[in-house]
MARPA-200769 format. One line per 3 residues: number of its first residue (from 1); their letters; for each residue x negated, y negated, z negated of C-alpha. Coordinates in Angstrom, 1 decimal. Each point is the difference from the previous one (the first is absolute). Layout:
<atoms>
NUM) a) X:Y:Z  ...
</atoms>
This chain:
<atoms>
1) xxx) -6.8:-15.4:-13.8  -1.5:2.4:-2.5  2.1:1.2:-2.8
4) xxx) -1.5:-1.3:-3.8  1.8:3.1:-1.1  -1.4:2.1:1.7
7) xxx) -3.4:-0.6:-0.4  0.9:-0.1:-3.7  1.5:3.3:0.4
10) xxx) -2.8:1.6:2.2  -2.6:-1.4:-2.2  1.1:1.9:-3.2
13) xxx) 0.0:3.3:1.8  -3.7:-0.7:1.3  -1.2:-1.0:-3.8
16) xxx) 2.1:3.0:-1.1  -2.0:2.3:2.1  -3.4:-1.6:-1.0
19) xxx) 1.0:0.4:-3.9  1.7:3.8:0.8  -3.6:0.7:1.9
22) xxx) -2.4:-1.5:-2.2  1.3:2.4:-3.2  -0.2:3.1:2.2
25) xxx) -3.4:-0.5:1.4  -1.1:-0.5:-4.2  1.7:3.2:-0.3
28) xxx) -0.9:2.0:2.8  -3.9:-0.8:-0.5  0.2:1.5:-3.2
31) xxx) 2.0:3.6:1.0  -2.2:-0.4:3.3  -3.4:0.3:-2.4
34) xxx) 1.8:2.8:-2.4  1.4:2.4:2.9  -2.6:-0.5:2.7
37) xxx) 2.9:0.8:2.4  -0.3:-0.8:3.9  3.7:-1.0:-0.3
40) xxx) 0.1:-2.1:-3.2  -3.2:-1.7:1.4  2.3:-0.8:3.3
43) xxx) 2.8:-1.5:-2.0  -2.9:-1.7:-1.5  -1.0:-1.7:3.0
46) xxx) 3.6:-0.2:1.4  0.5:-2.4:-3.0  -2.9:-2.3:0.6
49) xxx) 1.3:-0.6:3.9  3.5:-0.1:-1.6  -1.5:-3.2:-2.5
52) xxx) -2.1:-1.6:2.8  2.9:0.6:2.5  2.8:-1.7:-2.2
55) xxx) -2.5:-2.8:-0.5  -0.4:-0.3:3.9  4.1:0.2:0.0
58) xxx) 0.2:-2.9:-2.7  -2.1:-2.1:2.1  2.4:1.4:3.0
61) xxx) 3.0:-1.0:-1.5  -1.2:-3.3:-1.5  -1.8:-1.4:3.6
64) xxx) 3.4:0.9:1.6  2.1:-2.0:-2.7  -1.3:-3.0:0.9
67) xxx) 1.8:-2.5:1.8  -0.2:-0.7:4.2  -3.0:-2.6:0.2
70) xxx) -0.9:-1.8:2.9  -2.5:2.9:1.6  2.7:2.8:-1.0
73) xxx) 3.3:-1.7:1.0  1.4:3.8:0.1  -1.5:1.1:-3.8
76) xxx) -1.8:2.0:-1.5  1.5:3.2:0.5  -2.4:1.6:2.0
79) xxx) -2.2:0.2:-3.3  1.7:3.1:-1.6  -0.7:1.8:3.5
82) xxx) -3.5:-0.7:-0.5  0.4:1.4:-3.7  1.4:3.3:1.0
85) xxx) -2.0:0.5:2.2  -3.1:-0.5:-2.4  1.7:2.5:-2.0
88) xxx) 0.2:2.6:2.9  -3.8:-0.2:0.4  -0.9:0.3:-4.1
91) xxx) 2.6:3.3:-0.1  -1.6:1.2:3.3  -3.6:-0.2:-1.9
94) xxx) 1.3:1.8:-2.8  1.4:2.7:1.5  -3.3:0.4:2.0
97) xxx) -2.6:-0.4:-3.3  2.4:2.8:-1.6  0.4:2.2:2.9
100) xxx) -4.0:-0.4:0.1  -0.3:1.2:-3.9  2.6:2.7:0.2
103) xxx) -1.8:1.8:2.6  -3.0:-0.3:-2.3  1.4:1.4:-2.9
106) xxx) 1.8:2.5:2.1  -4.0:1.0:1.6  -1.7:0.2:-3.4
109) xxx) 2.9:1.2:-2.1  0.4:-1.9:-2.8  2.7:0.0:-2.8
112) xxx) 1.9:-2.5:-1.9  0.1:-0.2:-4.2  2.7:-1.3:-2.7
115) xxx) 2.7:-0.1:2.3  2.2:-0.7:-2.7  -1.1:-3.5:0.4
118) xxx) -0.1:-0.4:3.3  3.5:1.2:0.0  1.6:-2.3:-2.7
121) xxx) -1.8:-3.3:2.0  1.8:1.3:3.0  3.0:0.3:-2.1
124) xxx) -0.2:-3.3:-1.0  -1.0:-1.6:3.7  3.3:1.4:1.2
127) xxx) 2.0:-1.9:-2.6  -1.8:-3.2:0.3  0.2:0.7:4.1
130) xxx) 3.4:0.6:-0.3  1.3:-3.4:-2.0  -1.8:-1.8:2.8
133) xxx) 1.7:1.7:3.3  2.9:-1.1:-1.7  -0.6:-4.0:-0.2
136) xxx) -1.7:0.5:3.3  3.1:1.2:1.9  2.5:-2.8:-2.2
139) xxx) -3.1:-2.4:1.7  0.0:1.4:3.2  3.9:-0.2:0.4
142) xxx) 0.3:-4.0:-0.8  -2.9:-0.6:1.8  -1.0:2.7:2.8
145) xxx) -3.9:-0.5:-0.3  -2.0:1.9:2.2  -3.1:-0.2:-2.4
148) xxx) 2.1:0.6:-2.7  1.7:3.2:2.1  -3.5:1.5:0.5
151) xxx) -1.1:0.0:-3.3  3.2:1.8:-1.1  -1.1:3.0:2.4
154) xxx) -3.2:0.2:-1.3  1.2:0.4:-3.4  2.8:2.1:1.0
157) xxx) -2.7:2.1:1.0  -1.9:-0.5:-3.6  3.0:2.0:-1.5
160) xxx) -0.6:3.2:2.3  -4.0:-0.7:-0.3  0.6:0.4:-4.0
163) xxx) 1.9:3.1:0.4  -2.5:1.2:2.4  -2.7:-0.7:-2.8
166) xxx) 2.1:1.8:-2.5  0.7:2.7:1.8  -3.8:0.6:1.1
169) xxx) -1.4:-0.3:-3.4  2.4:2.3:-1.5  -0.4:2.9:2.7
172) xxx) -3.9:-0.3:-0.5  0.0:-0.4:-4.0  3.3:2.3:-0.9
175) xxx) 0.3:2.7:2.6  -4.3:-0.1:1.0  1.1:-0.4:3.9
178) xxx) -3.1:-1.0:1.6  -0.7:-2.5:2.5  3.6:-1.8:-1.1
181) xxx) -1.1:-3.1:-0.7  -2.1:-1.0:3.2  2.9:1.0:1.8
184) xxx) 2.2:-2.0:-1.9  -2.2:-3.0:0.9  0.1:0.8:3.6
187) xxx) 3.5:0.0:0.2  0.0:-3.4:-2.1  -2.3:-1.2:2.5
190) xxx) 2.6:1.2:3.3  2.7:-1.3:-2.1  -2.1:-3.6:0.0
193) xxx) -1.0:0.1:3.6  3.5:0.9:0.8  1.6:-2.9:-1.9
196) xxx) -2.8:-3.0:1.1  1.5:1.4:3.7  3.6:-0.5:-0.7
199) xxx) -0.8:-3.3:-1.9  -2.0:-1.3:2.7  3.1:-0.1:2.3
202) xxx) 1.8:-2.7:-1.2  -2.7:-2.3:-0.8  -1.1:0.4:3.7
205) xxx) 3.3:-0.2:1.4  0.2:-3.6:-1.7  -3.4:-1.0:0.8
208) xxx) 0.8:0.4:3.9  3.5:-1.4:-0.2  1.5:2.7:1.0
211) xxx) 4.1:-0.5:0.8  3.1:1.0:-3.0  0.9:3.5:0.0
214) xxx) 3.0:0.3:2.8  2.8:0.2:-2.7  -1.3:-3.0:-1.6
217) xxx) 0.0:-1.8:2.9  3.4:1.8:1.2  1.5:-1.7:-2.9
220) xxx) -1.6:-3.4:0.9  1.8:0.0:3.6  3.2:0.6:-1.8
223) xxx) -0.2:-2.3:-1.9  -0.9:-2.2:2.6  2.8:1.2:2.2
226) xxx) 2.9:-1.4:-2.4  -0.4:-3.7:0.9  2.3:-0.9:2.3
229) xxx) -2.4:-2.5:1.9  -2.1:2.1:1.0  -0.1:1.7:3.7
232) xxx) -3.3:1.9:0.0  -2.8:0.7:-1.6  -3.7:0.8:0.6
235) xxx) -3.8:-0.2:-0.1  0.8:1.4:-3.6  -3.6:-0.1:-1.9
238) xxx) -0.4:1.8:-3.6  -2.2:-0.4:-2.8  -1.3:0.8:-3.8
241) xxx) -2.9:-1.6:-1.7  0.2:1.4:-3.5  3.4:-0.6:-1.4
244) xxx) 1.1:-2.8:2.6  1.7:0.9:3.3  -0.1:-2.0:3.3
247) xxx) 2.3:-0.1:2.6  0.2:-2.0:3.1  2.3:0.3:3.5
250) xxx) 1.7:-1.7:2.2  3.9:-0.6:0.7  1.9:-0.3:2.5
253) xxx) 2.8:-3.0:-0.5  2.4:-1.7:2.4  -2.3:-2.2:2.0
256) xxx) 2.8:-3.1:0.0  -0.8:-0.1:-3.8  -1.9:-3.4:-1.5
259) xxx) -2.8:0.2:-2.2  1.6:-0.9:-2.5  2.6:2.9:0.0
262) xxx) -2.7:2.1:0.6  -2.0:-0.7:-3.3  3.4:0.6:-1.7
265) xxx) 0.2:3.7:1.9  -3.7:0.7:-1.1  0.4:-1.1:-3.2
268) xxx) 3.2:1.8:-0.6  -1.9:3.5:1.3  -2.7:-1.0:-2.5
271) xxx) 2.4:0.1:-2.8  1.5:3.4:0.8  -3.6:1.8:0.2
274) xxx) -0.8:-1.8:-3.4  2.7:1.4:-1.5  -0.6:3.4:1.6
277) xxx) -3.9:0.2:-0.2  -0.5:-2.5:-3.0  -3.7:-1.8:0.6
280) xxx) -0.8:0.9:3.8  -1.6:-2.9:1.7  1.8:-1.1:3.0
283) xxx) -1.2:-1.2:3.7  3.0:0.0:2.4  0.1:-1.3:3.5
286) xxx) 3.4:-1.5:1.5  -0.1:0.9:4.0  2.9:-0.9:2.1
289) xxx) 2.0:3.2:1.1  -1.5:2.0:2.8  -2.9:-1.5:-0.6
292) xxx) -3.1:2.4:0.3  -4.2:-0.5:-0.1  -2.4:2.3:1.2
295) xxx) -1.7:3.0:-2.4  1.8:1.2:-3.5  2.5:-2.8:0.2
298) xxx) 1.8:1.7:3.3  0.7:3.2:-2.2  3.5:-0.6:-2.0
301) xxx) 0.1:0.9:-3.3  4.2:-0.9:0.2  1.7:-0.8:3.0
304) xxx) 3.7:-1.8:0.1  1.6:3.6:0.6  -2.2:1.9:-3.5
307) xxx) 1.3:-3.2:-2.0  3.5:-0.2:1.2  0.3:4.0:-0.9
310) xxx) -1.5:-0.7:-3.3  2.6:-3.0:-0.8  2.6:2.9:0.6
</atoms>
């Protein structure tokens, strides 16, 4: 079942990026119209897919707090997927629109004015940018939100864009190096297009169900191995949907044993992975030993001889 908590906690770090965006796109507008800078007019247009990206992350993390219902008896989860990956396409059009304009400015060469400006807005971006990475990260350790964890890269990348910015409109203004702050904004843009890759990962890595990582799942088996019951394990199958996990395999267990005592076994293994992976939802399958079906199933996760070892 979803976590109250954490949709509570996830929540406050999407509306903190909508308030921490809104204020910088007021400001950036303004140093964007006094500076005419190629780079202060990509932060610009950073910001406004940073405000329309945390909104999409909002409705991410909201959709996938809500309760299983009886056409999504496995959640919501899959919701904050969707959201990162409408981020990766709004930071994937930005870095392209700037790219675009930076060659431009680079063609015709045009220069930037009152950097001081455009310098201090920067100045104050970082802060701003700063305060929020760190509620993000508290958020993102309770909860482990995948929307949540791609709009912490993008503005991780906000704090480099900013010095980028600064940097460019103090080389053109300060020391008259031409052509600085077009290829500031190209770099911002690579430094976009390299970031909506990486972010894109994850998201798609979710969206296909794609299997734990192999020391996750390492950890799982030995867990699994400690229960004495047990004689084998396999058709292991792994899953994340947002912040949920799902697990399901079958066990091998003494085929003389009743139903009864076999509930007992299963429920006893449930209450070790609880207490080792707290919130994973749980399918297992009681076989009797040796038993073996066709496809995935025949490939053992555990045999007797792996969980005897691991019992020491």
């Amino acid at each position: 079942m979803t976590n109250p908590q954490t949709g509570s906690l996830n929540r406050s770090a999407a509306l903190a990026s909508i308030a921490v965006a809104t204020l910088l796109l007021a400001l950036k507008a303004f140093a964007a119209l006094s500076t005419g800078s190629t780079a202060m007019l990509g932060s610009l247009a950073d910001t406004g897919l940073d405000l329309v990206a945390s909104i999409a992350t909002l409705a991410g993390v909201w959709v996938a707090a809500q309760p299983d219902d009886a056409q999504h008896r496995f959640g919501h989860g899959k919701a904050e997927a969707l959201a990162a990956m409408f981020q990766v396409v709004l930071i994937s059009i930005s870095a392209l629109g700037l790219a675009l304009r930076a060659v431009g400015q680079l063609i015709a060469g045009g220069r930037t004015e009152a950097a001081g400006e455009g310098i201090a807005v920067s100045a104050i971006a970082m802060a701003a940018t700063l305060g929020l990475l760190a509620w993000q990260r508290h958020v993102i350790r309770k909860t482990g939100s995948l929307a949540i964890s791609t709009d912490h890269v993008h503005y991780q990348s906000d704090l480099l864009l900013n010095l980028a910015v600064i940097a460019a409109l103090a080389l053109d203004q300060y020391l008259g190096v031409a052509g600085a702050d077009p290829l500031f904004g190209l770099a911002i843009a690579a430094w976009l297009a390299w970031g909506a890759w990486g972010a894109s990962h994850q998201a798609i890595e979710q969206l296909m169900d794609r299997e734990w990582p192999a020391d996750k799942k390492q950890r799982f088996l030995e867990v699994l191995a400690r229960h004495p019951e047990l004689r084998g394990v396999h058709d292991l199958r792994t899953r994340t949907s947002g912040n949920r996990d799902f697990v399901q395999f079958h066990v091998w267990v003494d085929r003389n044993m009743t139903v009864s005592a076999a509930h007992d076994v299963m429920d006893q293994i449930e209450a070790k992975i609880q207490a080792e992976f707290p919130g994973v939802e749980i399918l297992i399958h009681p076989d009797p030993e040796g038993h073996v079906d066709a496809g995935l199933a025949a490939n053992a996760e555990l045999t007797a001889a792996q969980i005897t070892s691991a019992r020491g």
